[in-house]
N, C-alpha and C positions, 0 to 999 in steps of 0.2 A: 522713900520707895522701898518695897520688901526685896529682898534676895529673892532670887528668880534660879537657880543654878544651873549651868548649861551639861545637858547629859551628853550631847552629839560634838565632841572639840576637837579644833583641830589645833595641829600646829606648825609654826611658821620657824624656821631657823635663820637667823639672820649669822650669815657663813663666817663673813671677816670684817666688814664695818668701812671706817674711812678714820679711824682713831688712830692715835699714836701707839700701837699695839703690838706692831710688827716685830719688837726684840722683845716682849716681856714674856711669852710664849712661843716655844718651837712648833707649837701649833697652829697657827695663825696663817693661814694660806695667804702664800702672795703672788704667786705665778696663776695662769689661768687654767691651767693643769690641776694645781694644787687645790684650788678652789673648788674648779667641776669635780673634783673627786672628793673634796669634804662633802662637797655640798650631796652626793650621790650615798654618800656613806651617811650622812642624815636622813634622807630621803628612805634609805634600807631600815635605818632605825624607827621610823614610825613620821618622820615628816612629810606633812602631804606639801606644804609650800615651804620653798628657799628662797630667801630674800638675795641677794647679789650686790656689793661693789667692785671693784676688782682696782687692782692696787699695783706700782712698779714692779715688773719680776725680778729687779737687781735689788732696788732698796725698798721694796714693802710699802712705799709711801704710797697715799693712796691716789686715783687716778683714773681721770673719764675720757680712755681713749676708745673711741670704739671699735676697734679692731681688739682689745682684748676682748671687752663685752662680747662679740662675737664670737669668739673664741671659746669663753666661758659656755655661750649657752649652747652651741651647736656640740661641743664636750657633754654637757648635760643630758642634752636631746638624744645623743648618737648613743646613749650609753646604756638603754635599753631596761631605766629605772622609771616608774610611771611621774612623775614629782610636777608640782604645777610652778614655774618659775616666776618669780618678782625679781624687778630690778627696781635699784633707785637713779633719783633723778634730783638727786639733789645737789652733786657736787656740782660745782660753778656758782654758788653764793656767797664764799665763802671772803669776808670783807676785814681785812686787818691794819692795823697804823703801826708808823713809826714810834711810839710814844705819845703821850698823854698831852704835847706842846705842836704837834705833829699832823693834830688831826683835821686838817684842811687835805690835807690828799691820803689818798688810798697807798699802803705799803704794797713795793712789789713783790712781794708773799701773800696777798691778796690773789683768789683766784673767782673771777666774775664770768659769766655769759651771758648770752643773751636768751630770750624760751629756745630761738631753734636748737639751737648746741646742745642746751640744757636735755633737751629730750631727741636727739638727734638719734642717740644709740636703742631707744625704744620703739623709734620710728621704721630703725633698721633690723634690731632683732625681733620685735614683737612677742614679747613677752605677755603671759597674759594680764598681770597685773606688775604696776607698776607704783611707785611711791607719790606724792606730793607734801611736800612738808608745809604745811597752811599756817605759815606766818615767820617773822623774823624773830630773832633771839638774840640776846646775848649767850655764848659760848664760853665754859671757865676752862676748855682747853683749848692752849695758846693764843686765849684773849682775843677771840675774833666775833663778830657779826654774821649769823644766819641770814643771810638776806633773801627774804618775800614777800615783795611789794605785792597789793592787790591785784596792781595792775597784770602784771609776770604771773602770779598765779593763775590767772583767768587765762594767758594768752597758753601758758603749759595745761593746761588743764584741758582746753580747747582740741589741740594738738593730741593729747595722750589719748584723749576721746576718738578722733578724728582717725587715729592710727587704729583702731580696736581693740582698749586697751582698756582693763580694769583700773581703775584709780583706786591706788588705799591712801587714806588720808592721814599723814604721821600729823598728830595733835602730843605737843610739847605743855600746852597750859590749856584753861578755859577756854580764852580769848580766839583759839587756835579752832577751836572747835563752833566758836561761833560764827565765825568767818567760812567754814567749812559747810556751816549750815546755809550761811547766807548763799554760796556757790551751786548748794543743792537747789534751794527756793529757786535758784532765774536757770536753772536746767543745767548749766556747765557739768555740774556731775551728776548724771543721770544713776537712776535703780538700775541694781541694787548697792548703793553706799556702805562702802568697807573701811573701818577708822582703826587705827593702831594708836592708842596711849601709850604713850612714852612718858614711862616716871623715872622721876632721879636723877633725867639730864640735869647736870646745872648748865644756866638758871631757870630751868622750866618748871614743871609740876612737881614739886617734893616727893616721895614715894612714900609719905603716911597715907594710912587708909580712910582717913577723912578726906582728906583732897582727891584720893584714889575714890572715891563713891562722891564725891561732888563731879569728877572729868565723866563718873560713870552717869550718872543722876543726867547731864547735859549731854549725852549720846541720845537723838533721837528711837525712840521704841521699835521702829520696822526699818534700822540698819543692822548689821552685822561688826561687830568691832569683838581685836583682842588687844593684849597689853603684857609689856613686861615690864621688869623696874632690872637696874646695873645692877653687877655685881653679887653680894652674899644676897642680896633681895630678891635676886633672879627666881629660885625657886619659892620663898614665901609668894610672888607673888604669880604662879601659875596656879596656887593653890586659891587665890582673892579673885584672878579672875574667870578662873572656873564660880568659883560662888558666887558671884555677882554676875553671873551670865555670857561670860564671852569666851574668847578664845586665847591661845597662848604662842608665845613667843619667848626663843630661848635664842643662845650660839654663841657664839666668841665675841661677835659683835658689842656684847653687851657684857660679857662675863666672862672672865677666862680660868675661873678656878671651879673644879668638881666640887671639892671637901679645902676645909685648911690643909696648904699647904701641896696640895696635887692639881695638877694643871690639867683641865676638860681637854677633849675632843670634841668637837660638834657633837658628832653620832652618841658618844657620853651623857650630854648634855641632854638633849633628844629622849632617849633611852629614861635620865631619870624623869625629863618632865611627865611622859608618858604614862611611867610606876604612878608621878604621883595621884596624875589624872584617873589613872583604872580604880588605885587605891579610893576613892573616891565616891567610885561607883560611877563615872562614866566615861563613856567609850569614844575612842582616838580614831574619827574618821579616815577615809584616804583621799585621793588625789581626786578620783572621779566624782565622790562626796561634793567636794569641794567646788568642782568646776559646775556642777547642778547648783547648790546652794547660791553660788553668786554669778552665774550663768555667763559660765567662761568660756573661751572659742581657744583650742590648744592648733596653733601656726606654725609654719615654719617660717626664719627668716625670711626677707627680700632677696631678691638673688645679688650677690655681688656685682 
């Protein structure tokens, strides 16, 4: 398939993650305070969408209680920055053992839900889009299980639709996107289909650019997908998928260094993707962009 390269991109910061991040960076929002205001200080920088987890305010560890969630986005809302917010919806899969002799039951550092919980807090902040992660994984940090059954993702899927909610599809491998497609074919996730490639999780999709144009090559033609890869990769690859047609995705979540040896800030982060994008020769839509292109509805929460 030829390069197509996208002139009109946007970009998505994904703020703080749900990774073991929180001491390796003083930058790493862990409060919901802290977060709504990286996330706003991105959004100032050229981000039209903020991805969202939100994490312990004492120990950074990460955390799906929905009173912060709340807290996060009504902070975002009130704050009188135009930004189209995404939340995820993925913590409560997360499946771990006691050791390798051990694995007839679930370790109680396991943390599982079921769809309602799962997506409880999207139901209650209404966000306009929101995550699903289309398929299970093996995880190489702290040796755990992504867990999504077919069955669970249809029932969240269901739900997130149901709430009026954009679904973006996180695709880890191929497989992830096949199954993503199958979701679209029986209507669960209705037009217009927004996919995020995810390179360089281990053990998901490697972040070479052959695998990175086979995840692209299996994006159907009339959806909308962007993509980032971890780390020093981060900005190579804003620049791959700008050329290969899609959009980008940068923040802490994924990378926490500018340059060797200097630690980003979101709105840093943001700021170069953006250079490299312009450098490029094309231009960094905004929020409203965005909300037209994937024909978004901007809500306020549920009332308490």
């Amino acid at each position: 398939m030829p390069l197509t390269m996208n002139r009109e991109v946007f970009i998505t910061c994904a703020v703080t993650g749900s990774g073991g991040t929180q001491d390796r960076s003083p930058h790493v929002p862990r409060s919901p305070k802290q977060i709504a205001d990286s996330a706003i200080d991105a959004a100032k920088a050229g981000a039209a969408v903020v991805h969202c987890h939100v994490r312990d305010p004492e120990t950074g560890k990460p955390a799906r209680d929905p009173a912060l969630y709340r807290e996060v986005t009504e902070r975002i809302r009130d704050a009188g920055e135009d930004v189209v917010l995404n939340l995820t919806a993925g913590m409560g899969g997360d499946m771990l053992f006691d050791g390798t002799e051990a694995m007839n039951r679930m370790s109680a550092k396991s943390d599982m839900a079921g769809a309602a919980e799962r997506v409880a807090h999207v139901v209650e902040c209404r966000p306009e889009i929101c995550t699903l992660d289309c398929g299970t994984m093996n995880f190489n940090e702290a040796d755990y299980v992504m867990v999504n059954t077919p069955g669970l993702l249809r029932d969240m899927a269901a739900r997130m639709v149901a709430s009026g909610t954009r679904i973006e599809i996180e695709a880890f491998d191929t497989g992830h996107l096949w199954f993503a497609k199958q979701l679209a074919a029986e209507g669960i996730i209705p037009d217009p289909v927004l996919v995020q490639l995810c390179m360089g999780v281990p053990w998901g999709a490697p972040d070479d650019l052959n695998t990175f144009m086979a995840m692209v090559n299996n994006v159907p033609s009339h959806w909308h997908w962007s993509a980032f890869a971890l780390g020093r990769h981060q900005m190579p690859f804003v620049a791959a998928a700008v050329l290969g047609g899609g959009n980008v995705r940068v923040g802490l979540e994924d990378n926490l260094w500018l340059d060797k040896g200097v630690l980003a800030t979101n709105a840093q982060l943001v700021e170069r993707a953006a250079t490299i994008i312009e450098n490029m020769g094309a231009r960094v839509i905004t929020p409203a962009e965005v909300r037209a292109r994937l024909k978004l509805e901007k809500r306020a929460p549920l009332p308490k």
